[in-house]
DOMIRO-349999 format. One record per residue: residue number from 1; residue in one letter; x, z, y of N, C-alpha, C, O, CB in turn. Coordinates in nm, 2 decimals, padded with zeros to 4 digits, m for minus. Each point is the difference from the previous one (the first is absolute). Glycine has a CB too. Layout:
N
+-----+-----+--------+--------+--------+--------+--------+--------+--------+--------+--------+--------+--------+--------+--------+--------+--------+
:   n : res :   n.c1 :   n.c3 :   n.c2 :  ca.c1 :  ca.c3 :  ca.c2 :   c.c1 :   c.c3 :   c.c2 :   o.c1 :   o.c3 :   o.c2 :  cb.c1 :  cb.c3 :  cb.c2 :
+-----+-----+--------+--------+--------+--------+--------+--------+--------+--------+--------+--------+--------+--------+--------+--------+--------+
: NUM :   a :      X :      Z :      Y :      X :      Z :      Y :      X :      Z :      Y :      X :      Z :      Y :      X :      Z :      Y :
...
+-----+-----+--------+--------+--------+--------+--------+--------+--------+--------+--------+--------+--------+--------+--------+--------+--------+
***
This chain:
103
+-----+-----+--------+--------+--------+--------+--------+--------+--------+--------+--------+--------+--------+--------+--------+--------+--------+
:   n : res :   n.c1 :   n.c3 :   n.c2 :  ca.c1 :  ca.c3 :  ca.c2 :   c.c1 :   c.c3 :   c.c2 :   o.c1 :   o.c3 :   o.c2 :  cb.c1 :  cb.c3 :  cb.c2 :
+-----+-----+--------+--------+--------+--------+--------+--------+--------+--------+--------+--------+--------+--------+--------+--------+--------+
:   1 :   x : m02.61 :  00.48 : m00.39 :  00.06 :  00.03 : m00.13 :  00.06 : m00.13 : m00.05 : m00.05 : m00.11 :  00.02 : m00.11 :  00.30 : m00.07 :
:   2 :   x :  00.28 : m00.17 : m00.03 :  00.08 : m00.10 : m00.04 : m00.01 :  00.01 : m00.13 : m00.03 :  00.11 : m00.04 :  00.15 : m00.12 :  00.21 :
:   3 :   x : m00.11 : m00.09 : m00.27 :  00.03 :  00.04 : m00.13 :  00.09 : m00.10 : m00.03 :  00.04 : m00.09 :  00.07 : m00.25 :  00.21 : m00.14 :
:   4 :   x :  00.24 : m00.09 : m00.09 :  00.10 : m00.04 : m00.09 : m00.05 :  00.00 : m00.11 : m00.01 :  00.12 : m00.02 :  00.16 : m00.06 :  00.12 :
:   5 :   x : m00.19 : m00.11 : m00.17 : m00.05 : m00.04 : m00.16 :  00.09 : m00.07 : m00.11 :  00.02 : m00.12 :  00.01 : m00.23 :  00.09 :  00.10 :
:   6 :   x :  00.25 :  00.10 : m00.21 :  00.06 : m00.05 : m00.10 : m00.07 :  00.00 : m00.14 : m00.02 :  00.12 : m00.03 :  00.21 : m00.05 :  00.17 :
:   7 :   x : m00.24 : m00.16 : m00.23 : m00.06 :  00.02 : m00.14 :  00.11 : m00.11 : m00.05 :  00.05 : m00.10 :  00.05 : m00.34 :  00.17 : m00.02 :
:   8 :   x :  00.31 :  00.00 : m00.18 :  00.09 : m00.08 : m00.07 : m00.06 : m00.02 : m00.12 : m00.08 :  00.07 : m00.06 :  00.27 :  00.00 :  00.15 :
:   9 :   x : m00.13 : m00.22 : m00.13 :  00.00 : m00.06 : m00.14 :  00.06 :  00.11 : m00.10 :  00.11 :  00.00 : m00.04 : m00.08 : m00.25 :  00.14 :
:  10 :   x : m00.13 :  00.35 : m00.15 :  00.05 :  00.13 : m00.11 :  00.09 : m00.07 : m00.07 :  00.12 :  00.01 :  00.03 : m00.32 :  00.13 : m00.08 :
:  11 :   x :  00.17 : m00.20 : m00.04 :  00.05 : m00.11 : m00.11 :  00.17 : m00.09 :  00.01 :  00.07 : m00.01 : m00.10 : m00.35 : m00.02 :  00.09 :
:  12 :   x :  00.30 : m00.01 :  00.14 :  00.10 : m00.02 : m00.01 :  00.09 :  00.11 :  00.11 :  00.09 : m00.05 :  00.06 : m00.16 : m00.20 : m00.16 :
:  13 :   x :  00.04 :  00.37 :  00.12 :  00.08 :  00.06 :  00.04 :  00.06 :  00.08 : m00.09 :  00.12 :  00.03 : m00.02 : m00.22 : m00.06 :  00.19 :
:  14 :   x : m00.03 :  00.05 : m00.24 :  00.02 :  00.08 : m00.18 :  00.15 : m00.07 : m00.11 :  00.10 :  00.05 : m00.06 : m00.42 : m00.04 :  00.05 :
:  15 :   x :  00.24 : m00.16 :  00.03 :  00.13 : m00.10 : m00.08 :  00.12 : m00.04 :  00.04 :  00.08 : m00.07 : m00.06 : m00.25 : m00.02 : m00.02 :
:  16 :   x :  00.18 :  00.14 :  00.21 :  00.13 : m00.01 :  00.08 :  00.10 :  00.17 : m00.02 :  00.12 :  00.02 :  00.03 : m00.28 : m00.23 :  00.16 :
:  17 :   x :  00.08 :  00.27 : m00.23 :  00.10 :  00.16 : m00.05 : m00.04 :  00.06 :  00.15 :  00.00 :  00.12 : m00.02 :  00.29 : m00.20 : m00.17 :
:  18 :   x : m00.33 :  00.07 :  00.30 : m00.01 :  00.09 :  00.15 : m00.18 :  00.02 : m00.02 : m00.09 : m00.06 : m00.06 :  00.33 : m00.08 :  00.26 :
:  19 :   x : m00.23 :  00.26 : m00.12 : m00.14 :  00.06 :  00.04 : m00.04 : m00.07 :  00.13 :  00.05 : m00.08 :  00.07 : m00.01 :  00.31 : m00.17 :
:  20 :   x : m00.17 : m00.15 :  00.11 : m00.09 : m00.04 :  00.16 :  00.10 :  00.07 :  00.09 :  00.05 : m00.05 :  00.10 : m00.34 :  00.05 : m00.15 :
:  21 :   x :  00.33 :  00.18 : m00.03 :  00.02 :  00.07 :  00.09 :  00.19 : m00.05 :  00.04 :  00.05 :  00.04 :  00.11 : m00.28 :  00.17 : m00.22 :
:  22 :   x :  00.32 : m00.28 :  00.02 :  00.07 : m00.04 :  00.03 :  00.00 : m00.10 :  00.12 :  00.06 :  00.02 :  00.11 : m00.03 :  00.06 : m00.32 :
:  23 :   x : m00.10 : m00.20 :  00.19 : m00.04 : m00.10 :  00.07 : m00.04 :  00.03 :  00.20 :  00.04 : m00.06 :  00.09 : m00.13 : m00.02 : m00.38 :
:  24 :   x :  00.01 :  00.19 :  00.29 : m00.06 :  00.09 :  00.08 :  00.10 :  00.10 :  00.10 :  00.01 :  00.00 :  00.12 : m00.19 : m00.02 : m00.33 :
:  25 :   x :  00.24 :  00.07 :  00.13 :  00.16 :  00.06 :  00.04 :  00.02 : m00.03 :  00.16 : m00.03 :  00.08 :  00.09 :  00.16 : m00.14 : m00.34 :
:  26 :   x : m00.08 : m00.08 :  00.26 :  00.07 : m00.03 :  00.11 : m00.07 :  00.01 :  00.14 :  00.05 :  00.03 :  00.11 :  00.07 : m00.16 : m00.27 :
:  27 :   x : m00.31 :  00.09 :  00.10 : m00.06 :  00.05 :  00.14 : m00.08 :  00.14 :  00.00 : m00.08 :  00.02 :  00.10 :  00.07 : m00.27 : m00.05 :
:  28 :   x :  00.04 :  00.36 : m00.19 :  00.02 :  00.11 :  00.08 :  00.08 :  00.04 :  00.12 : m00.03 :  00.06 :  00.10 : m00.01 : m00.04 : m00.29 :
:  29 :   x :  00.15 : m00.06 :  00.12 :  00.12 :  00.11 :  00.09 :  00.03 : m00.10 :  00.16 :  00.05 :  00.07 :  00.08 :  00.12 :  00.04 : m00.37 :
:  30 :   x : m00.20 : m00.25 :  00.31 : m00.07 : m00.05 :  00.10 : m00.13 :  00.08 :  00.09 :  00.00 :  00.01 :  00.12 :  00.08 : m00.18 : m00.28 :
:  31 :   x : m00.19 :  00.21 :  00.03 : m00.12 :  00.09 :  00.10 :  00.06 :  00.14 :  00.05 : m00.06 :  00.07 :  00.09 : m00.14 : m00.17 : m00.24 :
:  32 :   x :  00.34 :  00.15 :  00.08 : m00.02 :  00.16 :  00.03 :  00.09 : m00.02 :  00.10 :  00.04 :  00.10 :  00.06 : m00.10 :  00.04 : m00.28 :
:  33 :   x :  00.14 : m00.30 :  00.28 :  00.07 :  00.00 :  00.12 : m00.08 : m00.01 :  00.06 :  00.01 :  00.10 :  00.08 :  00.17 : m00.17 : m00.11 :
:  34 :   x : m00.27 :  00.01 :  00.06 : m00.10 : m00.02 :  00.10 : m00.08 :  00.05 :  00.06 : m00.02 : m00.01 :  00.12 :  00.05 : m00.10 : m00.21 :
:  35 :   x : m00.11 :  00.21 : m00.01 : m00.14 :  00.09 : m00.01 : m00.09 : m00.03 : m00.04 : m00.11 :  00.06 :  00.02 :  00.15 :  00.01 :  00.10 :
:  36 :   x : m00.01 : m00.21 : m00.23 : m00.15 : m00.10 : m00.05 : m00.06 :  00.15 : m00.12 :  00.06 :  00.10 : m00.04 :  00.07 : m00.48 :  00.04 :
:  37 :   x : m00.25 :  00.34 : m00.03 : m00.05 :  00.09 : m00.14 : m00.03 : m00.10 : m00.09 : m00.03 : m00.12 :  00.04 : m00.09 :  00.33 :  00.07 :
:  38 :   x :  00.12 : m00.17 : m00.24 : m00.03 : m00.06 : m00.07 : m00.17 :  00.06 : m00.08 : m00.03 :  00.09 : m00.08 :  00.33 : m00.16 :  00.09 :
:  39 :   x : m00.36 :  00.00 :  00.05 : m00.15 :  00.03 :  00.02 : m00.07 :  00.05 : m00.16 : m00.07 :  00.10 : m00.02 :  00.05 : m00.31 :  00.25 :
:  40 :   x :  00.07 :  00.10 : m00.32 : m00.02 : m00.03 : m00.13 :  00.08 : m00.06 : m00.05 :  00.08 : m00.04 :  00.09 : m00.24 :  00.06 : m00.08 :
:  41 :   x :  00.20 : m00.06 : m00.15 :  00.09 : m00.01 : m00.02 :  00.02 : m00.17 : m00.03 : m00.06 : m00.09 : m00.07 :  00.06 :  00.35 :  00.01 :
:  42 :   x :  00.10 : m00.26 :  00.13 :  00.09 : m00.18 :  00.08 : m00.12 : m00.02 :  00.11 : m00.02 : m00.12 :  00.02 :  00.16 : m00.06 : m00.26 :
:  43 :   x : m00.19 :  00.25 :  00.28 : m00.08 :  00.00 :  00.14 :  00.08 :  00.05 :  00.14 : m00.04 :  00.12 :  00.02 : m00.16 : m00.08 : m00.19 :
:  44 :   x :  00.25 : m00.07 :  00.24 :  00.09 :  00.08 :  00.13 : m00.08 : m00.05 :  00.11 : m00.03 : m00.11 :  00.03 :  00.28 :  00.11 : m00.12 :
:  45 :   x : m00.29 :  00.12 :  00.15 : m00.08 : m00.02 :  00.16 :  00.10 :  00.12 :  00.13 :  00.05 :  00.11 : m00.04 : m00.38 : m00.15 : m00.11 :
:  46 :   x :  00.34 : m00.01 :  00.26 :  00.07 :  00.05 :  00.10 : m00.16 : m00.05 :  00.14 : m00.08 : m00.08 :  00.01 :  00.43 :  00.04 : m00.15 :
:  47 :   x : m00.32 :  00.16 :  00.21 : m00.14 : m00.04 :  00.12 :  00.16 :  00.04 :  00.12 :  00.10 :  00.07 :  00.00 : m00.48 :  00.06 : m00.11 :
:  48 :   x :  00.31 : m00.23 :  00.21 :  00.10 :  00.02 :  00.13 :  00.05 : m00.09 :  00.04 : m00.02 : m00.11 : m00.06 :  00.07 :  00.28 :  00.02 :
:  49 :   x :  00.05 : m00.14 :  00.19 :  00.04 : m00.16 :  00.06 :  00.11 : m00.05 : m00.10 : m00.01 : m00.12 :  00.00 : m00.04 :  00.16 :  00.28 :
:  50 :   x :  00.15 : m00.01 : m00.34 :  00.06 : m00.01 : m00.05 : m00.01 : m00.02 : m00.18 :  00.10 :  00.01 : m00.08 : m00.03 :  00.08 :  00.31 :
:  51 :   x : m00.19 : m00.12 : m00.25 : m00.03 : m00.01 : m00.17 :  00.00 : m00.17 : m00.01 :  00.05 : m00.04 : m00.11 : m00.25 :  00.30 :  00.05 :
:  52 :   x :  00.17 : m00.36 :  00.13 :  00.00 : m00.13 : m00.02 :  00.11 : m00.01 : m00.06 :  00.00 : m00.04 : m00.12 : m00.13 : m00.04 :  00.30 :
:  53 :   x :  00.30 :  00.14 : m00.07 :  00.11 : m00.09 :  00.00 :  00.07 :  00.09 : m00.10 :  00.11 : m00.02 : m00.04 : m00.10 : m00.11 :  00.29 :
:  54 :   x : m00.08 :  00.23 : m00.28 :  00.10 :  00.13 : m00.18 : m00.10 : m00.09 : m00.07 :  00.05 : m00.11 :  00.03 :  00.02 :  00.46 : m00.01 :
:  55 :   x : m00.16 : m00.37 : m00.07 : m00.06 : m00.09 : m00.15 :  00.10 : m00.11 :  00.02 :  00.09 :  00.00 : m00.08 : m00.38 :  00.05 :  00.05 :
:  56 :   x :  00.29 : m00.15 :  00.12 : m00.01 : m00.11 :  00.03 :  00.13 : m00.01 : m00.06 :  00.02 : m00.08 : m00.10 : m00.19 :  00.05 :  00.30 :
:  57 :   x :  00.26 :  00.12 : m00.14 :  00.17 :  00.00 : m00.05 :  00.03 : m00.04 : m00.13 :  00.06 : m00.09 : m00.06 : m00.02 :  00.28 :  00.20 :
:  58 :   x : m00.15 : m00.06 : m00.18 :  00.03 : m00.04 : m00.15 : m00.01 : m00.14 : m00.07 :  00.07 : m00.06 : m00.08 : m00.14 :  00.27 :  00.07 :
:  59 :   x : m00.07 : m00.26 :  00.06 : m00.02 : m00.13 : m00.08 :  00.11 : m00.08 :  00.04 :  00.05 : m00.05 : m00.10 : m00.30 :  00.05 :  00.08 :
:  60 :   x :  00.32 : m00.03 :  00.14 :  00.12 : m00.03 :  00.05 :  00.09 : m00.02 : m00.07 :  00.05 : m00.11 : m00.03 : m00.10 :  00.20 :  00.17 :
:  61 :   x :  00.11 :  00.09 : m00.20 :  00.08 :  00.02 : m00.04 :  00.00 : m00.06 : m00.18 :  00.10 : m00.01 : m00.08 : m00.10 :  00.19 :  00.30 :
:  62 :   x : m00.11 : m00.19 : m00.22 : m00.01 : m00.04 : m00.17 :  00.00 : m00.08 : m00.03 : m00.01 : m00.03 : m00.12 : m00.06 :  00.14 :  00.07 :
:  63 :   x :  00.05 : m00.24 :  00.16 : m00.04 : m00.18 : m00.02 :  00.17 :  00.01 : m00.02 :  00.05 : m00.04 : m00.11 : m00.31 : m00.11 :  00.30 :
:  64 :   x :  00.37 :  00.20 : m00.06 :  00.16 : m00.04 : m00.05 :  00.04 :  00.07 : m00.09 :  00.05 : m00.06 : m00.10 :  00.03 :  00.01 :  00.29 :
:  65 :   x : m00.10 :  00.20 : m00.20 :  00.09 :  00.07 : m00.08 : m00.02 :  00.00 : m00.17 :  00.09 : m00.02 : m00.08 : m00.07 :  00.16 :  00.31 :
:  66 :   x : m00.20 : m00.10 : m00.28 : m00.01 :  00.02 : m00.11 : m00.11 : m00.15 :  00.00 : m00.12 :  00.01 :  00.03 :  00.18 :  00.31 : m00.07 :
:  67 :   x : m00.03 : m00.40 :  00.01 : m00.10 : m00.11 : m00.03 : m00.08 :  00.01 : m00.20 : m00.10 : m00.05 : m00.06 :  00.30 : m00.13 :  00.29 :
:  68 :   x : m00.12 :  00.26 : m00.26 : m00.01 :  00.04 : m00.16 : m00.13 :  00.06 :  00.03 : m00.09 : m00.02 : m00.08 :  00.34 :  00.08 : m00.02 :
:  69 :   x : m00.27 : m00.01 :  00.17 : m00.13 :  00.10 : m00.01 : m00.14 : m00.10 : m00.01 : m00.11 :  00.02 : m00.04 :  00.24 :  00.20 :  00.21 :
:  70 :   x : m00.08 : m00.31 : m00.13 : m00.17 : m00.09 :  00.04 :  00.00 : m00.03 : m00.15 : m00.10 :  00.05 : m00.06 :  00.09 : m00.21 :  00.35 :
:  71 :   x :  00.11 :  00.09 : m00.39 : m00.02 : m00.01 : m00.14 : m00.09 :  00.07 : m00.05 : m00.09 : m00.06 : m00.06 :  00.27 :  00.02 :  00.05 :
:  72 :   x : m00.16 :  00.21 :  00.05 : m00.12 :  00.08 : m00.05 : m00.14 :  00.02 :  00.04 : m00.07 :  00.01 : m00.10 :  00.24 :  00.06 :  00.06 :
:  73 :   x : m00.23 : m00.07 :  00.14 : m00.11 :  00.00 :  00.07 : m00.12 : m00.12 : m00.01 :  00.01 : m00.12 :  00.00 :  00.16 :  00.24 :  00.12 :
:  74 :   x : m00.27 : m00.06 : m00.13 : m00.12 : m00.08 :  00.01 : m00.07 :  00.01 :  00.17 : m00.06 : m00.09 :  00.04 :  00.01 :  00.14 : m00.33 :
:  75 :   x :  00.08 :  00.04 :  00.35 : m00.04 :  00.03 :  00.11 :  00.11 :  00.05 :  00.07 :  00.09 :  00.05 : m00.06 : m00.29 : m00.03 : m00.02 :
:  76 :   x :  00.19 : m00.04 :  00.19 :  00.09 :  00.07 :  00.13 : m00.06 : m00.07 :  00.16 :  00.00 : m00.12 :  00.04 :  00.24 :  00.14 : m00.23 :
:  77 :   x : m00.26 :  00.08 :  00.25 : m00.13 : m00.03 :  00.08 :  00.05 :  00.08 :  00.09 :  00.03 :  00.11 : m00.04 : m00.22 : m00.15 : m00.11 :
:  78 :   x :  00.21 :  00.01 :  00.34 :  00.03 :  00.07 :  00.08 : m00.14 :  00.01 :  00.06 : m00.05 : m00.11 :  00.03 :  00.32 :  00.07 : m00.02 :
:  79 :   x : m00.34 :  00.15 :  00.03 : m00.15 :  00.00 :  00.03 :  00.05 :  00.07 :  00.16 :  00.07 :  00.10 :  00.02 : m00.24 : m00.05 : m00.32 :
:  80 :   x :  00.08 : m00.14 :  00.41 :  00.04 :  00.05 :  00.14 : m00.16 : m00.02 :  00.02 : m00.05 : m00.11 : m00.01 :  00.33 :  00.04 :  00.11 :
:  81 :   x : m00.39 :  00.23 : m00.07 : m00.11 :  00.02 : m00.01 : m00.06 : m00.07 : m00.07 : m00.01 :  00.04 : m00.12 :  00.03 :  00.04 :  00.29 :
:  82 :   x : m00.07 : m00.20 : m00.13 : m00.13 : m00.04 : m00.12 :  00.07 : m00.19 : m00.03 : m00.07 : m00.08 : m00.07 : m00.24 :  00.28 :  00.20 :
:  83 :   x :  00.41 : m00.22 : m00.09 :  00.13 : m00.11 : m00.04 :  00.11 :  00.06 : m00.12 :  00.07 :  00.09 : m00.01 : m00.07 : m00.17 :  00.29 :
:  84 :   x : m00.04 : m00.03 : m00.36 :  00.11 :  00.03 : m00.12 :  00.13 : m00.13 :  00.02 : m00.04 : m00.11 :  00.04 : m00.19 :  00.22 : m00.24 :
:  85 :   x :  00.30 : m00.11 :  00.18 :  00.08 : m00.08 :  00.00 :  00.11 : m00.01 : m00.18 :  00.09 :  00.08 : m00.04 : m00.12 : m00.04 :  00.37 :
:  86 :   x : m00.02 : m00.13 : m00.38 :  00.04 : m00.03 : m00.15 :  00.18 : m00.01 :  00.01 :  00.08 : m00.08 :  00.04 : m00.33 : m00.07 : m00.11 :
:  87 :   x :  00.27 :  00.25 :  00.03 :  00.18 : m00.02 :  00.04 :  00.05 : m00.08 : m00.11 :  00.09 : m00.08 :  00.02 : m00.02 :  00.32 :  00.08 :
:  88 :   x : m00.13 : m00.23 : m00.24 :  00.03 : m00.10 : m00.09 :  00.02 : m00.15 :  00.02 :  00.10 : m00.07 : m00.04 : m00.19 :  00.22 : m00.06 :
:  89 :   x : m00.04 : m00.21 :  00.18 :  00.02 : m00.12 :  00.05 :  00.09 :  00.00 :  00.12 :  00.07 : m00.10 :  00.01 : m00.28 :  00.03 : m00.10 :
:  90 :   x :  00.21 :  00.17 :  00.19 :  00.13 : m00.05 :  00.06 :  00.13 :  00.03 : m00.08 :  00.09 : m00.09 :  00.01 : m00.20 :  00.12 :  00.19 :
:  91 :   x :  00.12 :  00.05 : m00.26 :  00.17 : m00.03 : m00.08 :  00.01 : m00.16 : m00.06 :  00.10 : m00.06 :  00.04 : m00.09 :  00.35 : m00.14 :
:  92 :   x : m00.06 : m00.34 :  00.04 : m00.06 : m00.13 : m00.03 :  00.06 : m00.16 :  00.12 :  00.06 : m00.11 : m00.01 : m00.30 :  00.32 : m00.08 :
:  93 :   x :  00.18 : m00.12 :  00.19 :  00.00 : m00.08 :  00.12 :  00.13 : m00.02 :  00.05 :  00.07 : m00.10 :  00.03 : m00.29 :  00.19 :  00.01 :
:  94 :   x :  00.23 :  00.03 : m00.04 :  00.22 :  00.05 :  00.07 :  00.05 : m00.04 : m00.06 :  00.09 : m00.07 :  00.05 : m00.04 :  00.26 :  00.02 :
:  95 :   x : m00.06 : m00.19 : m00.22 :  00.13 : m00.06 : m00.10 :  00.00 : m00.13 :  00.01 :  00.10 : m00.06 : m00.03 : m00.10 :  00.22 : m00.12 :
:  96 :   x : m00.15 : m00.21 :  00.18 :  00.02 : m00.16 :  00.00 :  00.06 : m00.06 :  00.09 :  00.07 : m00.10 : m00.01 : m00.24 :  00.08 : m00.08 :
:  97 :   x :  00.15 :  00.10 :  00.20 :  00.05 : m00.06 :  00.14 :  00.15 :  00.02 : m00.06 :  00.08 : m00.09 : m00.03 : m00.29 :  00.16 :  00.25 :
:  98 :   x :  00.24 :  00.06 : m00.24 :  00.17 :  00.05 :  00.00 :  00.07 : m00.11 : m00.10 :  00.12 : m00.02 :  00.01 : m00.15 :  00.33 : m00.01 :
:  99 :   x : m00.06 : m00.42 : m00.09 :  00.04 : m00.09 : m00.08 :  00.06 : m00.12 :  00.03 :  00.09 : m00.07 : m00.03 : m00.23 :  00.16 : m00.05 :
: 100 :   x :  00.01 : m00.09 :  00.19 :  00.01 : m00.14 :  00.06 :  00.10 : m00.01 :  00.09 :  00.04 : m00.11 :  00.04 : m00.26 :  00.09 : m00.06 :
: 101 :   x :  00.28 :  00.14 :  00.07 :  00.09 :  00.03 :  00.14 :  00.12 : m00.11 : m00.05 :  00.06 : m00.10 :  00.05 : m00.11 :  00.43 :  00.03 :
: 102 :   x :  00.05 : m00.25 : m00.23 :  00.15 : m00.03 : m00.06 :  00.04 : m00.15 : m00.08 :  00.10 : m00.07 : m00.02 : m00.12 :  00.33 : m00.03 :
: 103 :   x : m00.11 : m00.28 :  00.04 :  00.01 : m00.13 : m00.12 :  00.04 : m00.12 :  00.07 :  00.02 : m00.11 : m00.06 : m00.22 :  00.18 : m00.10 :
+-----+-----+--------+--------+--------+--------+--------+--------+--------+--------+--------+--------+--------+--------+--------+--------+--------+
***
């Protein structure tokens, strides 16, 4: 089993005018390409050979495309069986590197 974990900072998603369920949006309609479930809510689990590289996409997809989203989050967590991997500190990590590429 694969997972996906999202918890957000209520407070400033609140003070920013957008919801969880706004925020959340993009890796719905991500899970319903895929076949991920959303277990609970900003929880997404997929089981099978192909659930690593559909979660994985996403986080992928959200370090280039929506980097806005980490603003909101206290957690985001890709869980591969009983391994979590903190995607916050790697977004962290990528951007520094993606910093350093340029400077």
């Amino acid at each position: 089993m694969v997972s996906l974990e999202f918890v957000f900072d209520e407070e400033k998603v609140r003070m920013s005018g957008y919801t969880t369920d706004d925020l959340l949006e993009p890796m719905r309609k991500h899970a319903a390409k895929y076949g991920i479930t959303e277990e609970r809510y900003g929880y997404f689990a997929m089981d099978g050979k192909n659930a690593m590289a559909a979660l994985s996409m996403y986080v992928m997809d959200t370090y280039r495309k929506n980097q806005g989203l980490m603003d909101y989050l206290t957690k985001f967590e890709l869980i591969i069986g009983n391994e979590v991997d903190d995607c916050l500190k790697g977004f962290v990590r990528w951007k520094n590197r993606k910093i350093a590429k340029y400077a």
